[in-house]
N, C-alpha and C positions, 0 to 999 in steps of 0.2 A: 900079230897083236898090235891095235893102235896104241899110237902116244898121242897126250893131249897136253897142249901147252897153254898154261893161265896166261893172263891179260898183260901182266909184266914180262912171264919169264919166256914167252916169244919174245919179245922185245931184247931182253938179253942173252938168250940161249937156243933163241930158234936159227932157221936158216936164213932169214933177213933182218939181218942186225938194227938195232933201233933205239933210242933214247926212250927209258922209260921216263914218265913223267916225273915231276918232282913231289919226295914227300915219299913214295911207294916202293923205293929201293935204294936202300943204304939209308935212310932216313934217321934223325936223331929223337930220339923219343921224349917227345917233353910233357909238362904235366902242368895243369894250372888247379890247385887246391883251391875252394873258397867253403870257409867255415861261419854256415848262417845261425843266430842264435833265433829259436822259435822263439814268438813275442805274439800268439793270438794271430795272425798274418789270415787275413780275410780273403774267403774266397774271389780271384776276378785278383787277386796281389801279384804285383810280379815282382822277383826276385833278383837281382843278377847274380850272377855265377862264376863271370869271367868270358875271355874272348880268347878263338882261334884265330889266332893271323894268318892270311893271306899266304894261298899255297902251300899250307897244310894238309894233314889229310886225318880226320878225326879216326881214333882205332876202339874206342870205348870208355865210358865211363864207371865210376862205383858210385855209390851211395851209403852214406853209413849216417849212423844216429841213436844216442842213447834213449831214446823217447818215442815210441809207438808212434806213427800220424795217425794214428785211428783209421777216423773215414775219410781223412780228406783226404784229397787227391791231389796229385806235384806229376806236373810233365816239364820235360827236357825241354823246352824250342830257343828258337833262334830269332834276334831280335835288333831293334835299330834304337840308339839314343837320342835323344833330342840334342840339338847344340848346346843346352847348359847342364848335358849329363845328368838331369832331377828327373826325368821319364822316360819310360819303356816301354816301345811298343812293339809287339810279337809279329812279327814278321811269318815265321813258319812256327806254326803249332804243332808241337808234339815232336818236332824234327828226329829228335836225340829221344827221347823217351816221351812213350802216350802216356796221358794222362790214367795213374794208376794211384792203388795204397801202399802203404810203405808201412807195413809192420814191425819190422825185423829189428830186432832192437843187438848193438853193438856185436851185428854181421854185416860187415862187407860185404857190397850187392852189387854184381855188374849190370852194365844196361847200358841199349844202341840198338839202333834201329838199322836194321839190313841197310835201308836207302839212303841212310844218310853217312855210313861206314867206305872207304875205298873212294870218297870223292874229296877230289880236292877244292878247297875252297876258294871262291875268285876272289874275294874282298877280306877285311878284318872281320868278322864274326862274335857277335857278341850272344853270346850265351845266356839262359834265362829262365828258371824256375818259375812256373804259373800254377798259385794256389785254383786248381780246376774245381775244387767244393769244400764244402765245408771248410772250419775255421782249423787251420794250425791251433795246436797245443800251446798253453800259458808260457811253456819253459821248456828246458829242453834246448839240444846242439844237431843238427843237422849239415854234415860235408859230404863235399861233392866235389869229386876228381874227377875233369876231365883228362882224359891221356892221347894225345894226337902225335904224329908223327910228319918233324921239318927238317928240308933240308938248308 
């Protein structure tokens, strides 16, 4: 019978001992909340969210919200600020979540993107909600937990 060893647990448990990376073993689970109030937010709006620091390793996020988004659309990506922190421009589209509808009204929703789960990050990361269509809702709370894992 074969044994099959994951990308870490060779590293730790196979026959040629190794340093797993950081962030992927023994890692301390942290969690950055940002609670956005709907206000109308116009398709093409970005959002911030919050940032993964450096050597991180992203494991999932939720989404929750008392208020339907109808049709419009909210993706995950990943984004650079300007020096005086007033703009946002998206860097990777869709990173963390594609641009999709968010119905679900006060259920907790996981969401992560395979390719962007299990890597660690080279730099600080700033995280970024982008209204993809139509307009947000007049009113209304929408949060967003990101959950990554540092060591």
């Amino acid at each position: 019978m074969a044994t099959t060893f994951g990308t870490q647990s060779a590293k730790v448990l196979g026959a040629t001992k190794s340093t797993p990376n950081p962030g992927f073993v023994h890692g301390t689970p942290r969690v950055y909340t940002e609670q956005v109030t709907l206000a109308s937010q116009a398709a093409a709006d970005i959002i911030v969210l919050g940032m993964i620091p450096k050597g991180s390793v992203f494991l999932y996020g939720i989404l929750e919200t008392d208020t339907s988004l109808g049709s419009t659309t909210l993706a995950i990506s990943s984004a650079t600020l300007n020096s005086a922190a007033t703009t946002a421009t998206v860097v990777t589209a869709g990173k963390y979540r594609a641009a999709a509808t968010f119905t679900a009204t006060d259920t907790p929703t996981f969401f992560g993107v395979t390719a962007a789960t299990g890597v660690a990050s080279t730099s600080d990361e700033i995280v970024v909600g982008v209204i993809a269509a139509a307009t947000a809702p007049a009113s209304g709370n929408l949060k967003v937990t990101l959950v990554y894992s540092h060591n």
